[in-house]
C-alpha positions as CSV (number, residue, x, y, z in Angstrom):
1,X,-1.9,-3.4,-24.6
2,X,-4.8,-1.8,-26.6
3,X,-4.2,1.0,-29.3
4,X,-4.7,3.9,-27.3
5,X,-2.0,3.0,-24.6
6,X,0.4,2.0,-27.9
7,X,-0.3,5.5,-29.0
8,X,0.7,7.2,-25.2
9,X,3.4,4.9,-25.2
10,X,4.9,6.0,-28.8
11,X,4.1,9.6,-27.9
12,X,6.7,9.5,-24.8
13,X,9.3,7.8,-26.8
14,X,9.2,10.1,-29.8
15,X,9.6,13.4,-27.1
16,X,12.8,11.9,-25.5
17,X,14.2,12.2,-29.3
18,X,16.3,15.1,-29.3
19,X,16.5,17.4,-32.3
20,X,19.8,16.7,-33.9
21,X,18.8,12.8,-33.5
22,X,15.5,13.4,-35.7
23,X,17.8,15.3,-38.2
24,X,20.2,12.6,-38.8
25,X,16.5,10.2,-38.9
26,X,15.0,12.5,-41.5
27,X,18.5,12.6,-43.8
28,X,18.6,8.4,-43.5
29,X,15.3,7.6,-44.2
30,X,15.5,9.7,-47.4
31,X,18.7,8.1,-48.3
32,X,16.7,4.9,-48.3
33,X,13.7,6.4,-50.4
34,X,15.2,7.6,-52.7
35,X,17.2,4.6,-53.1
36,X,14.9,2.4,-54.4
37,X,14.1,1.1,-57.4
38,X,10.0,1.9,-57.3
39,X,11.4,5.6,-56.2
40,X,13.5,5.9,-59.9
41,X,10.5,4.6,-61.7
42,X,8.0,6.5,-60.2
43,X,6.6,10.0,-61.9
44,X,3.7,10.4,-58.4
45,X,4.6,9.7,-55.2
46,X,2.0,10.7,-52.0
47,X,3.6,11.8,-49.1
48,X,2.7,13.9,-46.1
49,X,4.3,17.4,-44.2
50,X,5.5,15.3,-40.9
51,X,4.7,16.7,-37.9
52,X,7.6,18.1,-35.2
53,X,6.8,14.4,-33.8
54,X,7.4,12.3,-37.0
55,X,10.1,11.4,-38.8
56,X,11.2,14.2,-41.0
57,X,10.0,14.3,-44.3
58,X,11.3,17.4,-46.1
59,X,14.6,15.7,-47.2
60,X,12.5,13.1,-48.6
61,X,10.2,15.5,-50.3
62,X,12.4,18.2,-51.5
63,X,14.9,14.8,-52.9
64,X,12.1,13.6,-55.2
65,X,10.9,17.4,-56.6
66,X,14.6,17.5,-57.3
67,X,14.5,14.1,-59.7
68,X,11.3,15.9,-60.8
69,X,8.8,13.3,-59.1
70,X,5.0,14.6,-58.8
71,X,4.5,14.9,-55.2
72,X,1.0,15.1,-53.4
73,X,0.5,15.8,-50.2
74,X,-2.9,15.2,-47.9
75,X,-5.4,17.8,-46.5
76,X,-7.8,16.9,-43.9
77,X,-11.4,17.0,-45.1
78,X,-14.3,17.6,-42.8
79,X,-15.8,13.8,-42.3
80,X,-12.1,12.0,-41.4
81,X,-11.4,12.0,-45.2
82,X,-8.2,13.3,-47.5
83,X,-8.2,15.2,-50.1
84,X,-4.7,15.9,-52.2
85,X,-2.4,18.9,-53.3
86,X,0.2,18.9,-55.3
87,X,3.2,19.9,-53.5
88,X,5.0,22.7,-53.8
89,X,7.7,24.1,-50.8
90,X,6.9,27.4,-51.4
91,X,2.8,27.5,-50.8
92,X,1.3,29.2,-48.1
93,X,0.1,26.8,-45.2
94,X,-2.0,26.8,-42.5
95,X,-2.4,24.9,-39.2
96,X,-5.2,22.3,-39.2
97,X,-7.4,21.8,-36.0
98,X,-5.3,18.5,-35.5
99,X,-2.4,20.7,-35.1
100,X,-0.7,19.3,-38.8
101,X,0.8,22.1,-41.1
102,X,-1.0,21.5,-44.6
103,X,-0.2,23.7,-47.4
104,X,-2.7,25.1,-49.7
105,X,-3.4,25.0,-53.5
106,X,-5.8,23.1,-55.9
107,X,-7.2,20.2,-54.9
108,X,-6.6,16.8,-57.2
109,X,-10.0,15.1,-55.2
110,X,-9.7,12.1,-53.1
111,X,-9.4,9.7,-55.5
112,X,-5.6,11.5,-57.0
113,X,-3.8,8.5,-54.2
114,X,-5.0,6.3,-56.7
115,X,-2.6,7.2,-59.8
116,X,0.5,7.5,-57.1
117,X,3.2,4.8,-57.9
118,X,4.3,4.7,-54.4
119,X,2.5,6.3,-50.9
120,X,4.2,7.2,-47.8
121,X,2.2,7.0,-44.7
122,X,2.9,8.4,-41.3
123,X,2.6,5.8,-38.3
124,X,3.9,5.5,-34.6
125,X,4.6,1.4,-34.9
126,X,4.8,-1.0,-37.7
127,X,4.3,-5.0,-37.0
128,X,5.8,-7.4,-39.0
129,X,2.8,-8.6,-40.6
130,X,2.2,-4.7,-41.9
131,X,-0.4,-3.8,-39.5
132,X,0.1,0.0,-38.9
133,X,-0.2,2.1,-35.5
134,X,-2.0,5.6,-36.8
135,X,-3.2,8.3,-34.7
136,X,-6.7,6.9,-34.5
137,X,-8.7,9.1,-36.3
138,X,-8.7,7.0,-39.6
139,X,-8.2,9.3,-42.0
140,X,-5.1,7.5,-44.0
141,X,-7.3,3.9,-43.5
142,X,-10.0,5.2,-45.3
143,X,-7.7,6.9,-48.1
144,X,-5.5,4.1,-48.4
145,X,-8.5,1.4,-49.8
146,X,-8.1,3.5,-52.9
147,X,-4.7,2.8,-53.0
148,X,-3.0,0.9,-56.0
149,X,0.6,1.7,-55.3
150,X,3.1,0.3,-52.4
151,X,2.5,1.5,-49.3
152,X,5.7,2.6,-46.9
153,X,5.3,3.4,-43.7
154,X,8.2,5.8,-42.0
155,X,9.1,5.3,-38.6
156,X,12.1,6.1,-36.0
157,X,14.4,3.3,-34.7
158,X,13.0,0.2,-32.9
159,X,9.0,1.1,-34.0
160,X,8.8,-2.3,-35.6
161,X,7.1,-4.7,-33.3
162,X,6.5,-8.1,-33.6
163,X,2.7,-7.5,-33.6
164,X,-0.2,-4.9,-33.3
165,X,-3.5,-5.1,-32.5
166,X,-5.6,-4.2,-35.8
167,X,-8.9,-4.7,-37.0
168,X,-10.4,-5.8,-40.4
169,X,-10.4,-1.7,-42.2
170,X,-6.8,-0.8,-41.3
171,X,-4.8,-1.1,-44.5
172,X,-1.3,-3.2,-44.1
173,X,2.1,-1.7,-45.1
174,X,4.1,-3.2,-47.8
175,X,7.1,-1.8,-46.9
176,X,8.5,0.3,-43.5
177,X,11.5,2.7,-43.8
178,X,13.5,3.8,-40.9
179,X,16.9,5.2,-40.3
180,X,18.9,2.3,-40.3
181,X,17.1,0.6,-43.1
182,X,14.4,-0.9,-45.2
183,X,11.6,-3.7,-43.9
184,X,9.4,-5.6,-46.4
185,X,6.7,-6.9,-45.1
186,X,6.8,-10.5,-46.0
């Protein structure tokens, strides 16, 4: 199956999730961020504002402001690039044209992912080489090059597979976190 049918595919299994089921995903997968060792080290972290879709990230988020870890959060860029914001729950936001929720406030430049000590990335699979499913428009490849830190990707239940197709630019996960625990890519 090629990427775009992987992407249809994920897209029908993550509507039949029912609210209260991504709730209890959200609440785990922070449990198991904020559990780890880089996590208590860490004074940056990049994350992202998940989408009604994704894996909840707001217990995530608002569990590392409370240990008072920077977080950064993306904003699209004209040109499929990402700038970063520090985050802050109580900014305005607006709704991007790709339908993401990004709040506003100064912008740290594109190059701020690479003084994170950790990066969460949104995806829709995980294989267990790394290779990460995205939403196809590139944005976090592109980003992610100028990564230094591990990179975790958060997914829902049974979004590990044993393999993806990928090409040579798509950045490999060190590191997936879903509800019922934490995968480290060999």
């Amino acid at each position: 199956m090629g990427k775009q049918e992987l992407r249809l595919e994920a897209a029908v299994r993550r509507r039949a999730i029912s609210a209260d089921d991504r709730q209890q995903a959200a609440v785990a997968i922070a449990a198991h961020i904020l559990a780890q060792p880089i996590v208590a080290r860490a004074s940056r972290i990049a994350a992202y504002v998940s989408m009604t879709s994704e894996p909840g990230t707001a217990p995530t988020i608002s569990g590392l402001l409370d240990r008072g870890i920077e977080v950064i959060v993306p904003i699209s860029l004209e040109g499929g690039e990402l700038d970063w914001v520090d985050y802050s729950p109580d900014a305005p936001r607006h709704t991007t044209a790709l339908g993401m929720a990004e709040p506003e406030g100064e912008r740290l430049g594109p190059t701020a992912l690479a003084a994170a000590d950790f990066v969460l990335v949104p995806a829709l699979a995980v294989d267990v080489d790394g290779n990460r499913l995205g939403r196809g428009a590139g944005y976090y490849d592109r980003a992610l090059a100028t990564a230094k830190a591990p990179l975790c990707a958060l997914l829902f239940a049974g979004e590990i597979t044993d393999a993806l197709p990928h090409e040579v630019h798509d950045v490999p996960m060190n590191m997936v976190v879903t509800p019922t625990g934490v995968f480290r890519v060999p």
